[in-house]
N, C-alpha and C positions, 0 to 999 in steps of 0.2 A: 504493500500500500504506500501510496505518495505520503512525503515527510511530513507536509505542510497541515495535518490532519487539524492539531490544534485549533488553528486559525478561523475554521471552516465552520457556518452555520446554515444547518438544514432545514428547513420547513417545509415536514411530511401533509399533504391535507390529504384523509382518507377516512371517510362515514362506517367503513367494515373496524367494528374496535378491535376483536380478534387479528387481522391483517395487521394496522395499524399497531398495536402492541409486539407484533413479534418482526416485524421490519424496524420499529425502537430498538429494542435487544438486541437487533444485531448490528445495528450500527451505532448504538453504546457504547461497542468496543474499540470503535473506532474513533469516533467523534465526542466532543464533549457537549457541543452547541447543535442540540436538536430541538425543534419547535412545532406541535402539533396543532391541527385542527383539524375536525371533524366536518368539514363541509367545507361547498368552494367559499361563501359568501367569510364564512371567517376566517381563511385561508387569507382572502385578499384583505383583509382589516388587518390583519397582521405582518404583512407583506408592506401594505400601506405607512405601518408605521415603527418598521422595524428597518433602517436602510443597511445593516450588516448581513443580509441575507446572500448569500452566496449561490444557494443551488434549493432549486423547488422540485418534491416529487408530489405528484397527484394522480388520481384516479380519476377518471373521465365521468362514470355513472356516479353523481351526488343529489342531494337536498340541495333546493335553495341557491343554487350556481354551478353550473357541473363544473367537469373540467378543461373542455374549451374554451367556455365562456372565462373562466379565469384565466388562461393561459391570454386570450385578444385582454382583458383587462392588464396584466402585467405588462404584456408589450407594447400597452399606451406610456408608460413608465421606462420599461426598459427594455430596450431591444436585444442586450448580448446576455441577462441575467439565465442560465442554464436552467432549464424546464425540462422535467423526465416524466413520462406519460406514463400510467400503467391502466390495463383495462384488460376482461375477461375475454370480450369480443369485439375483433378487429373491422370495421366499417368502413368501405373504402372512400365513400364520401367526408366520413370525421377525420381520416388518414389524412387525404387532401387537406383540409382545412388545417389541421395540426402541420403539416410542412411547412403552410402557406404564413403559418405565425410562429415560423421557424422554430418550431420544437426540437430541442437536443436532442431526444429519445426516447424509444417504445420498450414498454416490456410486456408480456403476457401475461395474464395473474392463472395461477399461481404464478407469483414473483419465484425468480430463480433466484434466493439471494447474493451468490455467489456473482451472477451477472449483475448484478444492482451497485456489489462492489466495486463491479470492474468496471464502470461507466464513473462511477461515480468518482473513482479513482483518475481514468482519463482526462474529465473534467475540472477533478483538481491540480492535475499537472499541466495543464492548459490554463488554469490563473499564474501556477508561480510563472510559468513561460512568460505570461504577457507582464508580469512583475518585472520577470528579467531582464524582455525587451525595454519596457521604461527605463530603467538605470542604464543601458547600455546609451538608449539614444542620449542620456543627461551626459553621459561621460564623452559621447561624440560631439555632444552641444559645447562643452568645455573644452573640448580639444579644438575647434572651429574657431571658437572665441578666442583662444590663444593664438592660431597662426594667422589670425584676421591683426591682431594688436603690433605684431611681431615683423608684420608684411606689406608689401607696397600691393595690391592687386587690382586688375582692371584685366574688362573681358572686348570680347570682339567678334564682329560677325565675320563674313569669308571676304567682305566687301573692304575690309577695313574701321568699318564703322561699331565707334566704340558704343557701347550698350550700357557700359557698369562701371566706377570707382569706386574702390573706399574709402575713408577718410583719408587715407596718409599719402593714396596717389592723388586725391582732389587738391591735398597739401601743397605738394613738393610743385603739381603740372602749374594750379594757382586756376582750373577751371572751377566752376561750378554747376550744382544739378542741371540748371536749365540749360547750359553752355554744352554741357557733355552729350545731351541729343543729339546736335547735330556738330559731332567732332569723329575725326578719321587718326586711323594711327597716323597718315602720313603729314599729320599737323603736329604729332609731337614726338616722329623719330625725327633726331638730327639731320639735316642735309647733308652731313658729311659723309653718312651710313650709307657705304656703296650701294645702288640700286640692286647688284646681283647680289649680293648679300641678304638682303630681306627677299629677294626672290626666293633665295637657296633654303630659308626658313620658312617661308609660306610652304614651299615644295615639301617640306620634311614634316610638319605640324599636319598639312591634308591630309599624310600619309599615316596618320594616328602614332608617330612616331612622340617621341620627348626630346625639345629643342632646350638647352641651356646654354648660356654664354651671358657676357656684358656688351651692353650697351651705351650705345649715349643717348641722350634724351633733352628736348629743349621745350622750357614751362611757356603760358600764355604769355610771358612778358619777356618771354628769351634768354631768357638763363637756364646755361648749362647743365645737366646734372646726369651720375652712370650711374647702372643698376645691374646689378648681377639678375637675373632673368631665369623663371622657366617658364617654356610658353607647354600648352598641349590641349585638345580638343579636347570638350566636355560633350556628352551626345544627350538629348533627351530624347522621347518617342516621338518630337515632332518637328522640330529643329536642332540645328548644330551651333556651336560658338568656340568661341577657342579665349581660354584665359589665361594670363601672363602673372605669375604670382614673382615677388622681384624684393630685392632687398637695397640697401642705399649702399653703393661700392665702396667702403671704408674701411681701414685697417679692424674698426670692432667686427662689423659684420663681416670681415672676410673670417675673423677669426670661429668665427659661428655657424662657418658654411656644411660643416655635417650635420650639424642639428637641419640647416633649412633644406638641405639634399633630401634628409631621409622625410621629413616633412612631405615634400612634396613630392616624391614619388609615393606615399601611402594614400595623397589624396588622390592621383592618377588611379591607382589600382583597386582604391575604394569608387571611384566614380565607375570604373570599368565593373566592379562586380554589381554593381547597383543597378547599375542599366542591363547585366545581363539578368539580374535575378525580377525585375522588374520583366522582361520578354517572356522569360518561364510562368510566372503570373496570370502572365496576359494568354500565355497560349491555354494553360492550363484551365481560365477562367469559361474558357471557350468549350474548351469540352465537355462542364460542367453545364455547362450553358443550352446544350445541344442533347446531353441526356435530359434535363429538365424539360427541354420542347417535345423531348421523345416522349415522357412523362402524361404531357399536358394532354400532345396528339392522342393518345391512347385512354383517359381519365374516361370517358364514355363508353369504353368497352364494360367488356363483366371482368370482374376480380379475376376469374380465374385466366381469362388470357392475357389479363395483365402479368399476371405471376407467369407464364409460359416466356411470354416477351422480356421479363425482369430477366430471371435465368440466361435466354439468349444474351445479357448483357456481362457475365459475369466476369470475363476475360478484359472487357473493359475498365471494367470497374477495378479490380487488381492490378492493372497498370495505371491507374489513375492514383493508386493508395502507395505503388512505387515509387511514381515521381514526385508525388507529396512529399515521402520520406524522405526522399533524392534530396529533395529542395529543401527544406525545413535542416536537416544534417549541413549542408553547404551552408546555410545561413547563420546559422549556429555558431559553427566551424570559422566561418568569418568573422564574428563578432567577438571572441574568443581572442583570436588574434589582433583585432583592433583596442581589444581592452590592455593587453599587455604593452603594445603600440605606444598607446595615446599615454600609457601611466610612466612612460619612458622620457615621453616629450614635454608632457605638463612637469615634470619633476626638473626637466633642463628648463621650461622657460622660466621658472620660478627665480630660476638663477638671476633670470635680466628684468626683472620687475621693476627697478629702475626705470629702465628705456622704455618698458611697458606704458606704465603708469604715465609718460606723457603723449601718449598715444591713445586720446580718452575717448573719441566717438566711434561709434563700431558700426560697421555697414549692416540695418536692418535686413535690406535685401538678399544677401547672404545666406543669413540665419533662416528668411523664412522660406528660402528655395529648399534648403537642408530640413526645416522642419514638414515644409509641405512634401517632402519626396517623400521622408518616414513615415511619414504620414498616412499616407498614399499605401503602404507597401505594409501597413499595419493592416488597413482598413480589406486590403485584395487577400491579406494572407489571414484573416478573420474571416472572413466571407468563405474563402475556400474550407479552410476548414468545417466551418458549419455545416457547407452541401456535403462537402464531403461526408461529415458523420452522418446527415439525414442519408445520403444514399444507403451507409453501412445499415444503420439499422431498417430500414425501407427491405434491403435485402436477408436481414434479419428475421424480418416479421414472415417476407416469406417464406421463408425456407420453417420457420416456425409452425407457422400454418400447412407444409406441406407433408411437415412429420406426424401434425396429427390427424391429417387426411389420411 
């Protein structure tokens, strides 16, 4: 059983007291925070005013509010709160409706308690997850803010035309927001900067390559100024841009050049896995997508050739549970790695807090492309999971009902 048991508060609502008592007992052992009610209607008064509820089990046939009607009440309130169905006899129209109000899960009654564990268990390894993930993105939110403080950076379309600075590039150029719309890099690389030189960098950066070197650079009022440079394409699913993260060529920052090396090749490799695991998502979302049409097309047959046609599907569906794992392992696997990362580089910028510290305004924009992409890749990789479990037990129930046929 998942470690996190402590933490966990259940709210059984189930009108069978005999049921209801011996589903207590045994998750007693397990839990310490369990919370009964005998009907839907008090099920949801307690639901209502209890916000440390973690996971709901209920029975569908009740007094007073079954348990659809509470499951559409909860999900006025909350739409990710885990809901486990149990019921005697399975109805393919309440089956519908229950997926349709994203139900975590079906059991038969008699409860198998043993599977009641193992769900329930699932589900709570699926909170600490999404715990995990929060702390990870704070610690990638603080590593951002560090090499945003620490770095000259400004972005660029294929055109030349610059899109983005931060404070310290808006600094040093002496542009400003309104000015930088309609500003081109070739307003603020030097004229001295061989033409085929910046040709040979454009060539090499298209090529998804990592361009480094120094430059010279000349501000809105023509003063001079060089920057140690990395340029390299960022991708998103809809457009391309290419950003230049850069440091001020000085005997201090030169002496700093492995901390900003490895800096910035971990953001090249972190954008590259990002946009790959963002495709896997997308592709995956699609498949998911396309059994649920199969689902829909078919919801007006009779049960029983839906269940013929479920089975036809089972080979998919296990390759669907593969690449899940696939993905979910890699992602994992990567944040892991950027945790050790990021605790390597906040621990050296610490060092120059000084230089920091006058480096006070931090590029919003930034932060919120970083927070909308996690964002994003939270909300796909939540989503997936849920169909994904409703398929599992959809194929559950039948193979259930096929055994006691």
């Amino acid at each position: 059983m998942n470690s996190q048991l402590d933490e966990i508060t259940i709210l059984l609502v189930e009108d069978n007291k005999k049921d209801r008592e011996l589903i207590v007992k045994t998750l007693s052992k397990y839990f310490k925070n369990i919370i009964e009610a005998e009907d839907g209607k008090i099920g949801f008064e307690i639901f209502k005013n209890n916000k440390n509820i973690d996971i709901i089990i209920s029975d569908i046939n009740m007094p007073n509010l079954d348990g659809i009607d509470l499951l559409k009440l909860v999900r006025m309130s909350s739409l990710s709160i885990p809901f486990i169905i149990t019921t005697a006899q399975i109805d393919s129209e309440v089956l519908m409706k229950a997926i349709d109000l994203n139900v975590s899960s079906f059991l038969l009654k008699p409860i198998n308690l043993t599977k009641l564990l193992e769900k329930i268990d699932i589900l709570c390894e699926k909170r600490h997850i999404k715990n995990k993930l929060k702390l990870k993105q704070n610690e990638i939110k603080h590593y951002i803010e560090a090499v945003n403080k620490v770095s000259l950076i400004f972005k660029m379309t294929a055109d030349g035309s610059i899109t983005y600075m931060n404070e310290s590039m808006k600094l040093i150029s002496k542009y400003n927001d309104n000015e930088i719309s309609n500003l081109n890099f070739d307003q603020i690389i030097h004229p001295d900067i061989p033409k085929k030189y910046i040709e040979d960098t454009w060539t090499k950066i298209k090529s998804n390559e990592l361009w480094h070197g120094n430059t010279k650079f000349v501000s809105k009022d023509k003063e001079v100024f060089y920057l140690n440079n990395t340029i390299f394409k960022i991708k998103d699913l809809s457009k391309e841009e290419y950003i230049t993260i850069a440091f001020l060529n000085t005997k201090e920052n030169l002496e700093k050049r492995d901390f900003h090396k490895k800096v910035l090749l971990n953001i090249k490799e972190a954008n590259k896995k990002e946009y790959e695991f963002k495709k896997e998502i997308i592709n995956l979302k699609q498949k998911i997508q396309d059994y649920e049409k199969f689902i829909e097309e078919k919801s007006d047959e009779s049960f029983d050739k839906l269940q013929i046609k479920v089975y036809s599907k089972e080979k998919q569906i296990k390759l669907l549970e593969k690449e899940k794992i696939k993905l979910e392992s890699k992602y994992e696997s990567m944040l892991i790695t950027k945790r050790n990362e990021v605790k390597v580089h906040i621990d050296t910028a610490h060092k120059y807090k000084v230089e920091i510290d006058k480096q006070k305004e931090d590029t919003k924009e930034v932060k919120k492309e970083i927070d909308a992409t996690h964002k994003k890749i939270l909300t796909l990789l939540d989503d997936i999971t849920k169909k994904d479990k409703t398929i599992k037990d959809l194929r559950f129930i039948i193979k259930e009902m096929d055994n006691k046929s």
